[in-house]
Every structure is written in structure tokens, then in C-alpha cells.
C-alpha positions as CSV (number, residue, x, y, z in Angstrom):
1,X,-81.0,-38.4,298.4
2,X,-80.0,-41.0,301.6
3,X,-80.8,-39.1,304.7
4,X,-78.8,-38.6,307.6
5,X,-78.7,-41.8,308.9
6,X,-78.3,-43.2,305.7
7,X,-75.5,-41.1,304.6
8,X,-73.7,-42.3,307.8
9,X,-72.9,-45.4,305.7
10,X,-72.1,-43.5,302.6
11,X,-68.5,-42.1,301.4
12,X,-67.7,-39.7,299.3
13,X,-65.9,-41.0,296.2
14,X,-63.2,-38.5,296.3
15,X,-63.3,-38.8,299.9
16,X,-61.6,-42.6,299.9
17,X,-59.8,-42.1,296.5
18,X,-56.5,-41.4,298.0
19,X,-56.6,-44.4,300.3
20,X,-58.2,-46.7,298.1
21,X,-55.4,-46.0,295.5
22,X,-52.5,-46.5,298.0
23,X,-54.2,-49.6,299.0
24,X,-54.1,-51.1,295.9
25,X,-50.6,-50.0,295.3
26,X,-49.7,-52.2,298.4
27,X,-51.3,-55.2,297.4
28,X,-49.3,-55.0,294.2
29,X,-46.4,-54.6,295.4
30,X,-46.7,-58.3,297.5
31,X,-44.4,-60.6,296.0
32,X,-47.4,-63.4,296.3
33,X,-49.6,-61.0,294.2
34,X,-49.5,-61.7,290.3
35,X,-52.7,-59.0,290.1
36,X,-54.5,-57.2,291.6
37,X,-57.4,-54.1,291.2
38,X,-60.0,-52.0,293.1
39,X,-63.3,-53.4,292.1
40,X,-67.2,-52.4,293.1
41,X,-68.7,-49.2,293.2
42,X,-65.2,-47.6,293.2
43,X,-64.1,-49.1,289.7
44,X,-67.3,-47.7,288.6
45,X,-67.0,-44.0,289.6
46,X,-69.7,-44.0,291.1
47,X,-70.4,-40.8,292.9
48,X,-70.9,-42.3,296.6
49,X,-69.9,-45.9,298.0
50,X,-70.2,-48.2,300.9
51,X,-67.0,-50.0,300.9
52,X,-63.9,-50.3,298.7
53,X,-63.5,-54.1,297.4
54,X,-60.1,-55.5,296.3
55,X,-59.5,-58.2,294.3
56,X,-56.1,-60.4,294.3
57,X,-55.2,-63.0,292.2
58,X,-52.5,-65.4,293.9
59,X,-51.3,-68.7,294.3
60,X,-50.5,-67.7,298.0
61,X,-54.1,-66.2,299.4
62,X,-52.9,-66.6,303.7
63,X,-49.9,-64.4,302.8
64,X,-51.9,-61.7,301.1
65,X,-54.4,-61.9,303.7
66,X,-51.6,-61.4,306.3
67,X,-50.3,-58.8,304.7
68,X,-53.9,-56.9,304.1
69,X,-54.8,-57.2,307.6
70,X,-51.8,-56.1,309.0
71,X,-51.8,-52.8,307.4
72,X,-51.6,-49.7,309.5
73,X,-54.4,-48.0,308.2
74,X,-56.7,-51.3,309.0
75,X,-58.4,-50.7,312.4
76,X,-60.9,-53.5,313.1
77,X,-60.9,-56.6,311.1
78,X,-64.3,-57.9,311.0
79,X,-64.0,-61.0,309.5
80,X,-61.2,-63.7,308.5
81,X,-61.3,-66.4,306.2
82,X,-59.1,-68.5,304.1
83,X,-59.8,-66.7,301.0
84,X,-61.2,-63.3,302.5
85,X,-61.2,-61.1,304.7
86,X,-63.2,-57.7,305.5
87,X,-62.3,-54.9,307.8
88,X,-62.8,-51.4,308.4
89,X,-60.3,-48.8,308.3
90,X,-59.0,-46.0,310.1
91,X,-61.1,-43.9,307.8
92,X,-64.4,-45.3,308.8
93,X,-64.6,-47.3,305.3
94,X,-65.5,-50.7,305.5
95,X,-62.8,-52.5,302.9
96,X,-63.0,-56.3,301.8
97,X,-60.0,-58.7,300.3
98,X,-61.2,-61.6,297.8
99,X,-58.1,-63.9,296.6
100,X,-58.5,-65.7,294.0
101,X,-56.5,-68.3,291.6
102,X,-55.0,-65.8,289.2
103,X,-57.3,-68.6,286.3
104,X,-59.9,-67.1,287.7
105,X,-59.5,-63.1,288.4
106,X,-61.2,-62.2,285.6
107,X,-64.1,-63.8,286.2
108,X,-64.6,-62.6,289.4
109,X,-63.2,-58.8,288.4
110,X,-66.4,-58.8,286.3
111,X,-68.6,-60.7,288.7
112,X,-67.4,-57.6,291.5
113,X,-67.2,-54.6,288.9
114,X,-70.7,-54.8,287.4
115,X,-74.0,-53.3,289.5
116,X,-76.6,-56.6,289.8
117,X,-78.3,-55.3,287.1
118,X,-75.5,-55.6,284.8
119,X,-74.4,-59.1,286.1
120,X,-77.8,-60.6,285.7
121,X,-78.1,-59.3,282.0
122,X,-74.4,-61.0,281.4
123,X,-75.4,-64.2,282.9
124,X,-78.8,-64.1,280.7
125,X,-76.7,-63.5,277.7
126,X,-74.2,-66.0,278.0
127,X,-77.2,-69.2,279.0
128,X,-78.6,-68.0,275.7
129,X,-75.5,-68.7,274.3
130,X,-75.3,-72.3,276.2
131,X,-73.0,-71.2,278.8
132,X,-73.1,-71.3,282.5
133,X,-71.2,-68.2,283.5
134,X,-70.2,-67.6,287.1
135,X,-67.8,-65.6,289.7
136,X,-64.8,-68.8,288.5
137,X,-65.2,-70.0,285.1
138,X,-67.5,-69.8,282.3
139,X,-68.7,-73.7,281.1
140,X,-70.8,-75.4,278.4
141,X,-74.2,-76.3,280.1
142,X,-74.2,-79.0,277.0
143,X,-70.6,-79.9,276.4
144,X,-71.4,-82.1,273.3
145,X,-73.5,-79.7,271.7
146,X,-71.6,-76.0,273.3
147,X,-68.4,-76.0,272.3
148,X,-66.0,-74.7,274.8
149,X,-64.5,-71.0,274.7
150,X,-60.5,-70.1,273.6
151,X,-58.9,-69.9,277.1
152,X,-59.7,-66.6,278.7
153,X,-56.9,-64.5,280.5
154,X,-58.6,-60.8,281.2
155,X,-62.5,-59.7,280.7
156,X,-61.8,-58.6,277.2
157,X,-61.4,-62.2,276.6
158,X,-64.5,-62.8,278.7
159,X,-66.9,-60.6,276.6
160,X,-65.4,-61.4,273.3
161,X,-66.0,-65.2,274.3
162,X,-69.7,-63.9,274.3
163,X,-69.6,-62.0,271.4
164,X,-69.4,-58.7,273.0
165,X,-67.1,-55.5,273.5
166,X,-65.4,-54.9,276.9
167,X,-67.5,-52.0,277.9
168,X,-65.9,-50.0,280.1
169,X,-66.1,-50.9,284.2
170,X,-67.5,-47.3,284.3
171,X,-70.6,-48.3,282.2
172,X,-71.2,-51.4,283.9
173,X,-74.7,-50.5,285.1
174,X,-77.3,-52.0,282.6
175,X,-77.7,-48.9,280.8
176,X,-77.6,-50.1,277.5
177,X,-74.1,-51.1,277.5
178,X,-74.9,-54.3,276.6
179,X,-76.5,-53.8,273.4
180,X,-74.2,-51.4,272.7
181,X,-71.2,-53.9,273.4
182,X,-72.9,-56.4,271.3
183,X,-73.5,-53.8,268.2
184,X,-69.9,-53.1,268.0
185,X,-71.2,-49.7,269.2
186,X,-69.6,-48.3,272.3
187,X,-67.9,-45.3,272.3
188,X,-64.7,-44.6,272.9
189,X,-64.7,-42.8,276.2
190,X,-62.8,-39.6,277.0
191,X,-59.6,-40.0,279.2
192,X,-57.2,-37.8,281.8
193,X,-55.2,-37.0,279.0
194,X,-58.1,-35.7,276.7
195,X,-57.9,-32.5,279.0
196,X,-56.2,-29.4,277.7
197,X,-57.6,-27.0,280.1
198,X,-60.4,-25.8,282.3
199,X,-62.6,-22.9,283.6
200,X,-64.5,-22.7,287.1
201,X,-61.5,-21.6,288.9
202,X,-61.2,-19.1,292.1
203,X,-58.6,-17.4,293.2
204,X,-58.4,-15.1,296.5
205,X,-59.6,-12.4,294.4
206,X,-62.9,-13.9,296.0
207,X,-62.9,-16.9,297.6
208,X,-60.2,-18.5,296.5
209,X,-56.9,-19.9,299.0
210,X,-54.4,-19.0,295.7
211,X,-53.6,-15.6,294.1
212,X,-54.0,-15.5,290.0
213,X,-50.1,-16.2,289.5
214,X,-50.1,-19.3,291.7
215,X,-53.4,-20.8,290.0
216,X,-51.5,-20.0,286.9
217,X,-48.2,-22.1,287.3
218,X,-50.1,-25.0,288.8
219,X,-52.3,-25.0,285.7
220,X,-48.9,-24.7,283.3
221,X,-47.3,-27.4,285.9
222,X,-50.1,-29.7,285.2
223,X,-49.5,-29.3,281.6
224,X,-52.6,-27.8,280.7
225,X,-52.8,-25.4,277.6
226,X,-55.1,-23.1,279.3
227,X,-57.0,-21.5,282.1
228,X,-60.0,-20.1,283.1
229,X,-60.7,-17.6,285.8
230,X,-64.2,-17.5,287.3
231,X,-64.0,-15.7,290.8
232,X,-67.9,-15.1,292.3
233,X,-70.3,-12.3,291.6
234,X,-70.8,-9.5,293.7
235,X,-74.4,-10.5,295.2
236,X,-72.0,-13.7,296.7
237,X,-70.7,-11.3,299.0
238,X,-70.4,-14.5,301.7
239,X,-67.6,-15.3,299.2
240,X,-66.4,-11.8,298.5
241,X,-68.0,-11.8,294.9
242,X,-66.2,-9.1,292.7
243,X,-68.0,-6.3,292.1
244,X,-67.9,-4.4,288.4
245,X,-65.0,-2.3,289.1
246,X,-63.0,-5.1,290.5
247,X,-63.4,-7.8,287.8
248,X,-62.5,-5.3,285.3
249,X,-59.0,-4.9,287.2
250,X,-58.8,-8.8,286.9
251,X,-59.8,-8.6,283.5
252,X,-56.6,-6.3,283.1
253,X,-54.8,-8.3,285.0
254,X,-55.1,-11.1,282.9
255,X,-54.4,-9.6,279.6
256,X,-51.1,-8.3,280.9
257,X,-50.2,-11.6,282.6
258,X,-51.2,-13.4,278.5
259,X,-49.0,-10.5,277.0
260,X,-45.9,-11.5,278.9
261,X,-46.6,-15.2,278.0
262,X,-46.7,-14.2,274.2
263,X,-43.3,-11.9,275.1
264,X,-41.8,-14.6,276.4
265,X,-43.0,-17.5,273.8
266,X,-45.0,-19.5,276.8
267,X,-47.9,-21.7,274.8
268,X,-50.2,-20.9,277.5
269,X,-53.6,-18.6,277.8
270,X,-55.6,-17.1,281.0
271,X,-59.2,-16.6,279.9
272,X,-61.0,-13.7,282.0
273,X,-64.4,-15.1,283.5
274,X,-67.0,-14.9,286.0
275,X,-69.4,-17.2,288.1
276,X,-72.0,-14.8,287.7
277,X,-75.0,-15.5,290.1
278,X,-78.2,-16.2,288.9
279,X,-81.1,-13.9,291.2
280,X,-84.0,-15.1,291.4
281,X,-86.3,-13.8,288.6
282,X,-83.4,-15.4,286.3
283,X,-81.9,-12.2,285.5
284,X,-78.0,-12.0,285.6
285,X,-75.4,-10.1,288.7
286,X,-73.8,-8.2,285.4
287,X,-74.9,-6.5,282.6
288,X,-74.7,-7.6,278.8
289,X,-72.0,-4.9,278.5
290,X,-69.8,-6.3,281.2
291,X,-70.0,-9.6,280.3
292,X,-69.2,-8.8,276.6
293,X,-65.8,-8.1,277.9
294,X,-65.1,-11.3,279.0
295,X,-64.1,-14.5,277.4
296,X,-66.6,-16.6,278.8
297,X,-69.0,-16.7,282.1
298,X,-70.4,-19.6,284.4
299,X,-73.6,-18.6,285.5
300,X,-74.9,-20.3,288.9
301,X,-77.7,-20.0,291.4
302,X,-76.4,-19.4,294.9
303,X,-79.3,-19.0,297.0
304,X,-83.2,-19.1,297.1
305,X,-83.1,-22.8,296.7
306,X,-86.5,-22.6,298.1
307,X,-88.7,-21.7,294.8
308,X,-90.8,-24.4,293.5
309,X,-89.6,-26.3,290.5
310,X,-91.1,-24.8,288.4
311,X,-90.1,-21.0,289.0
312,X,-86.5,-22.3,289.8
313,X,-86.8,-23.9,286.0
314,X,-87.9,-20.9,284.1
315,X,-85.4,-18.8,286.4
316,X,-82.2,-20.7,285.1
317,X,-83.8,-21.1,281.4
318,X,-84.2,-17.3,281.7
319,X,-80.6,-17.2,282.3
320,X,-79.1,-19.8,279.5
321,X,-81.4,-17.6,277.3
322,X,-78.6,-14.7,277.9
323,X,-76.4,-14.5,274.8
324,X,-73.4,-14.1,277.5
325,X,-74.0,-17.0,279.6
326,X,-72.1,-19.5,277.8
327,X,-72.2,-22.5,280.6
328,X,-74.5,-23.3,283.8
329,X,-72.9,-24.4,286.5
330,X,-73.4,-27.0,288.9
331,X,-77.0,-27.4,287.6
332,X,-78.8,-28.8,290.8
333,X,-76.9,-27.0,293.6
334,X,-76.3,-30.6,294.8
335,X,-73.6,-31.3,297.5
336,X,-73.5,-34.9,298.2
337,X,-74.4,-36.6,301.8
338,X,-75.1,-32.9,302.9
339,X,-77.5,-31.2,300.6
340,X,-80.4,-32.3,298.5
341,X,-80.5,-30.8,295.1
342,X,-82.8,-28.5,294.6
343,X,-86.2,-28.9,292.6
344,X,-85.9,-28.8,288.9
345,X,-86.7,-29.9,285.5
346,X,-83.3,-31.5,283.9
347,X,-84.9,-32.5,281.0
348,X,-86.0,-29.1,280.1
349,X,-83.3,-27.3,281.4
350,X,-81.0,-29.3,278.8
351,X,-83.4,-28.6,276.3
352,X,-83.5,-24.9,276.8
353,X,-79.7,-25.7,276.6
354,X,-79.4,-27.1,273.5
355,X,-81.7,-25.1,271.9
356,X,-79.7,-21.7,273.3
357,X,-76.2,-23.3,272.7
358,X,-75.1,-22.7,276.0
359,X,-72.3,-25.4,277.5
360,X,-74.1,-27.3,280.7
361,X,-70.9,-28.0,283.7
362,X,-69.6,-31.5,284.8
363,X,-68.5,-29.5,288.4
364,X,-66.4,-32.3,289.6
365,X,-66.0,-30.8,293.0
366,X,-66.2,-34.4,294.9
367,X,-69.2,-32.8,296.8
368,X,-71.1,-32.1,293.7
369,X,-70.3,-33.7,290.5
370,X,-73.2,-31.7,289.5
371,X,-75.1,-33.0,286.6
372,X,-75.5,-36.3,287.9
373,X,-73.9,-38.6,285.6
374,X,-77.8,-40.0,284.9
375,X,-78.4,-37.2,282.5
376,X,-75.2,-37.0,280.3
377,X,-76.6,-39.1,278.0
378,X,-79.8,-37.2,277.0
379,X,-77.5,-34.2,276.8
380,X,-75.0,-35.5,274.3
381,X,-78.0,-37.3,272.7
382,X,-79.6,-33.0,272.3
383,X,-76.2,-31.9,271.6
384,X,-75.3,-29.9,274.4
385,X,-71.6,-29.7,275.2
386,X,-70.0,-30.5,278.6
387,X,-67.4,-28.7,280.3
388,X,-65.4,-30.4,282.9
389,X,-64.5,-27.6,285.7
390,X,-62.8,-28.6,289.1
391,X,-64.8,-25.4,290.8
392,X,-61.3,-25.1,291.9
393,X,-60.7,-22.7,295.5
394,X,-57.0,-23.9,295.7
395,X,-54.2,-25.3,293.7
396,X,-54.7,-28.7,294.6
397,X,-58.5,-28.7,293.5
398,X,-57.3,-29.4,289.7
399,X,-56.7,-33.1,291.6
400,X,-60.5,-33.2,291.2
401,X,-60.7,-33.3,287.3
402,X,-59.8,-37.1,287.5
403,X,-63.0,-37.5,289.4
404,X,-64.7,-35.5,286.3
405,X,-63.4,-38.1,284.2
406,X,-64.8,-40.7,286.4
407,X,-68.6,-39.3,285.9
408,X,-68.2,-37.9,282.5
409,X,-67.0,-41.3,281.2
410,X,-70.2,-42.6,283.1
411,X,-72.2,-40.2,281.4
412,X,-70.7,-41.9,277.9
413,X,-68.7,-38.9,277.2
414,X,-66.1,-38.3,274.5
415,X,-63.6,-36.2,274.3
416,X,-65.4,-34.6,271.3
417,X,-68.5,-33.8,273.9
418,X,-66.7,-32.0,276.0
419,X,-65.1,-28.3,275.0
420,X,-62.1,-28.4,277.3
421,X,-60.8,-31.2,275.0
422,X,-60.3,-28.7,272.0
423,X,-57.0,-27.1,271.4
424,X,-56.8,-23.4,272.2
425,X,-58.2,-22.6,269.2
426,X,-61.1,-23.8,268.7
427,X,-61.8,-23.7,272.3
428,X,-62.2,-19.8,271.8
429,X,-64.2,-20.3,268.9
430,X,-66.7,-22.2,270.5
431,X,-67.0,-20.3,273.3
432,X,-68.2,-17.2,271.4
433,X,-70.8,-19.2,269.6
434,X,-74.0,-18.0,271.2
435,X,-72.6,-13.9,270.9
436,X,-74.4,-12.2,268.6
């Protein structure tokens, strides 16, 4: 974790989405753009960044560069050339401009997508192949004996002309990719639309800025097939965690509210949960015979980050161990640029997870996206199932399942490895598959 200082030059990803996005928008927009595209760490998902990096292709790079500069929401511009320019906006995020000829944008969309790592491995692959492949243009390095490539107009044509798959600019990170992109073997990665539903959700039942009904329309609004309701437990009281009496009034609640949506012939479901805090010795802020009643539960540690790694890993296997837990949440208590996670074994927590069928969260609160993106892979690799869950407190929190995406795709997840891609149907199914 960057400390302090560090972190000073460090943005959140959802932090600089907004801007980034309507950046880009701009730059498209310019009559003297023919394309254009966020590139860098951004293009990746990655969870943190130091700068946004745009990439234009045009025949007309001083007019583009005009137009960039002159933007409201630049402040400072740090540098001007006749190609690029770099400047910082009013945000505090340092932002570069590349132009290029639009011949060759796609060589230097992969050459700014792609971590080092990733760019060195390409260039490796394509000298083996007799080909000098740089930031412009990719050339025989023995024209009589290298044949040249078919022309190439976007990366797909760049990778093909290597023999590869396009992986995905959210893979780019020599992680395998690679190989996988020359096997013909990477997956299909899951998408916005992949999402019927979700279930980390507050409301001001606890914590929450939006009453059940309002939650519930934005959900339906968004098109979602269904919703899940997780307000904190009661030893949260610093987020006024219901107690038993009052989650079984929610749970009411909630049936009614799916009663009138079966009255009325509205193909939408509310499923009664609970973030149920994790104490300390691992044991559980309900009973078994609470938590039967509901549809599913989250259960999350919220305090005594201080245990050593070991006691805080046998306290949360204790809990995935609970037939009624049926997903962790936010797994390392993580909250990015402010709060290092705290100790713990991943590796056997996923294990204890896959061996207890219990659902590990993707919270894709931009402060968390908690588990790190690193360990998706081992957990799809043990089976363990994902669940993609804003953590939402307000309406406009479901906004943060597009930066779920971004990780989970990272994380080289399909749709089929995460549960809130199931229709309704099987969703329930599988969320009663550890009950006895």
C-alpha cells in the first residue's frame, strides 16, 4: 500500500472516471479527430492511476492540441509540443494528449494500453517472428526473407498479424495473456450488460441515504431483474445496524412490497438480507435461526482489524464455515489511498471458500474493490463464485457496478463466474446451496 505521500500522486479510478469519460467525449467530437480513446492505466481498470492518457488520431494534431488545451477543466498546461501536450486539471490529475497519423493509432493504442511488462513480452514475440514492432508501425527486420503483414487498421489486426487473439486492454498486464492469446484460449470476459441484479445494498433502515422503495425503483429503473437488501448488523451500531426485531420488520416489509409486484405482474424481486458482522472469535451478530429466514447474508468484519493474520484468518474461515453465510464481503477491509488492508491469508481464505461453497464479494465501492483483482484468478481456478455488489448507501452507488466490471474482467471473470449473472431463478437456487 503507497503511503501518504505516495498516495498524494495516486487517484482513485472511480474518482477521475466521470471526467476522464467527458474528456474523451470532447476529443471525439473535434471535427479534426477521426479517433480517439482513453489509454494507460485507465483503459486497464486499474484500481488506482497517476494520470489519464488520451490518444488522437488526426491529420490536423495543432488543432486538437488547441482544442485540448483550451478546455475549461485544464488548469496548468505543463508542457506543449507539436504532437503533445500534458497538463493538469482542475481535479489535480495530471492528463496527457498524443496525436498521431490515424495509420498509426493502433500501434500506439497498444504501445500506451499495455503495462511494460506486457509491451516488452509483445515486442519479444513479434522479433521472434522477424518483426520490428514499435509505438508507429510494425516492419520486416529481413524484408527478403519476412514477408510483410496485410495492412493493419485496429489492434485486432495487430495481434492477428502475430498470430495472436486481441486480449482484452483490461488483461494487458503480462499475466498470462499472452499465451493464452496465442492458444486461442482467452475467455470471453463478462460485460455491463451481463448484470441482472445485485445484493450489498443499504438503505436508511441503517446507514443508507435511500428508503427501501426508492432503492427499489432505481434498481427497476436500471433494468435490473433483482435486488438485494443488506442493511448492517446490530453490533455496527456506528451505522445504526438493525437489531433482531428490526430486520424481521424489514423482512416483512420486503415480502409485502414482492407480493404487490406479483399482484401487479412487475418481473422484479427484493431479496431480504443482512451484512452481518463478523466478532472477533469468528462467530456471527445473528443466530442460525434468524438467518434461516433470510434469502441470503453478507458477512463482513467491521472492526478489530488489529489481530494478527493468523487469528483474523481462522476468524473469517470460522465464519464462511456457517451454513448461513452465503458470501464474504469486502475480504481485506481495504479502502484505497486511506487504509491498508488488513492482515490475512487469501489463499486460504478462498480455499476455505471453496471448500464451504460460500460466494467471495467483488465490492466495487471505488474505495475498495475488495478482492483485489490479483486473486480472481485462483478463485475461479478453486471454483469459488463472485458476486459483484456496489456496497450501495445511495441510489447513485449502483453507478459503481461499471467499475466492478472493470476489476472483475481483470480478474478474467465470466459471466458464468459470477452469480448476479443468472436469471432469477437460478440465482435463488444457488444461493441456498450451502443450507442444509
Amino acid at each position: 500500500m503507497p503511503s501518504n505521500e505516495q498516495n498524494a500522486q495516486h487517484f482513485l479510478l472511480g474518482a477521475v472516471a466521470g471526467q476522464a469519460e467527458f474528456i474523451l467525449d470532447e476529443l471525439k467530437s473535434h471535427s479534426d479527430c477521426l479517433r480517439a480513446e482513453i489509454a494507460g492505466s485507465y483503459r486497464r481498470g486499474n484500481e488506482t492511476l497517476q494520470n489519464l492518457d488520451f490518444l488522437v488520431a488526426t491529420s490536423h494534431p495543432e488543432a486538437v492540441l488547441d482544442f485540448f488545451t483550451q478546455l475549461p477543466e485544464v488548469t496548468t498546461i505543463i508542457t506543449r509540443e507539436p504532437s503533445h501536450a500534458s497538463v493538469v486539471l482542475d481535479t489535480g490529475v495530471p492528463c496527457e494528449l498524443k496525436t498521431v497519423s490515424n495509420a498509426a493509432f493502433p500501434f500506439a493504442l497498444i504501445d500506451l494500453t499495455g503495462n511494460q511488462e506486457h509491451n516488452i513480452a509483445l515486442r519479444r514475440i513479434a522479433r521472434q517472428q522477424g518483426y520490428r514492432l514499435t509505438e508507429q508501425q510494425l516492419t520486416p527486420i529481413d524484408p527478403p526473407n519476412t514477408p510483410a503483414t496485410r495492412e493493419i487498421h485496429d489492434e485486432a489486426d495487430l495481434y492477428a498479424a502475430l498470430g495472436l487473439d486481441c486480449p482484452p486492454a483490461e488483461l494487458r498486464e503480462n499475466q498470462g495473456e499472452l499465451q493464452a492469446a496465442a492458444e486461442h484460449q482467452l475467455p470471453r470476459l463478462i460485460e455491463i450488460g451481463n448484470l441482472r441484479g445485485t445484493f450489498h445494498n443499504h438503505t436508511t433502515a441503517s446507514d443508507g441515504q435511500n428508503t427501501l422503495i426508492e432503492m427499489t425503483n432505481a434498481a427497476i429503473e436500471l433494468g435490473l431483474q433483482y435486488l438485494g437488501i443488506a442493511d448492517h448488523s446490530k453490533s455496527s451500531t456506528q451505522c445504526n445496524g438493525l437489531d433482531e426485531k428490526q430486520l424481521l420488520n424489514q423482512l416483512r416489509d420486503i415480502r409485502n412490497i414482492n407480493e404487490n409486484f406479483t399482484d401487479e405482474n412487475i418481473d422484479f424481486r427484493l431479496l431480504a438480507g443482512s451484512e452481518v458482522d463478523i466478532h472477533e472469535d469468528g462467530s456471527l451478530d445473528f443466530n442460525d435461526e434468524l438467518l434461516s429466514q433470510l434469502d441470503y447474508s453478507v458477512a463482513s468484519v467491521h472492526h478489530a482489524f488489529e489481530l494478527s493474520e493468523s487469528a483474523m484468518t481462522q476468524r473469517i474461515i470460522r465464519a464462511v464455515e456457517n451454513p448461513h453465510v452465503t458470501m464474504l464481503g469486502h475480504l481485506t477491509g481495504r479502502l484505497l489511498l486511506k487504509t491498508a488492508p488488513y492482515p490475512v491469508d487469501i489463499p486460504t481464505i478462498i480455499d476455505a471458500c471453496a471448500a464451504t461453497n460460500t460466494i467471495i464479494e467483488l465490492n466495487c465501492n471505488p474505495w475498495r474493490l475488495d478482492m483485489d483483482w490479483r486473486w480472481w484468478k485462483l478463485a475461479k481456478e478453486k471454483g469459488v463464485k463472485c458476486a459483484i455488489n456496489p456496497d450501495a448507501h445511495r441510489a447513485q452507488d449502483f453507478d459503481s457496478l461499471f467499475f466492478g466490471i472493470k476489476i472483475a474482467r481483470k480478474g478474467w471473470l465470466t459471466a458464468q463466474d459470477v452469480i448476479n449473472c443468472l436469471p432469477r431463478d437460478q440465482m435463488l437456487q444457488a444461493l441456498q446451496v450451502k443450507r442444509p
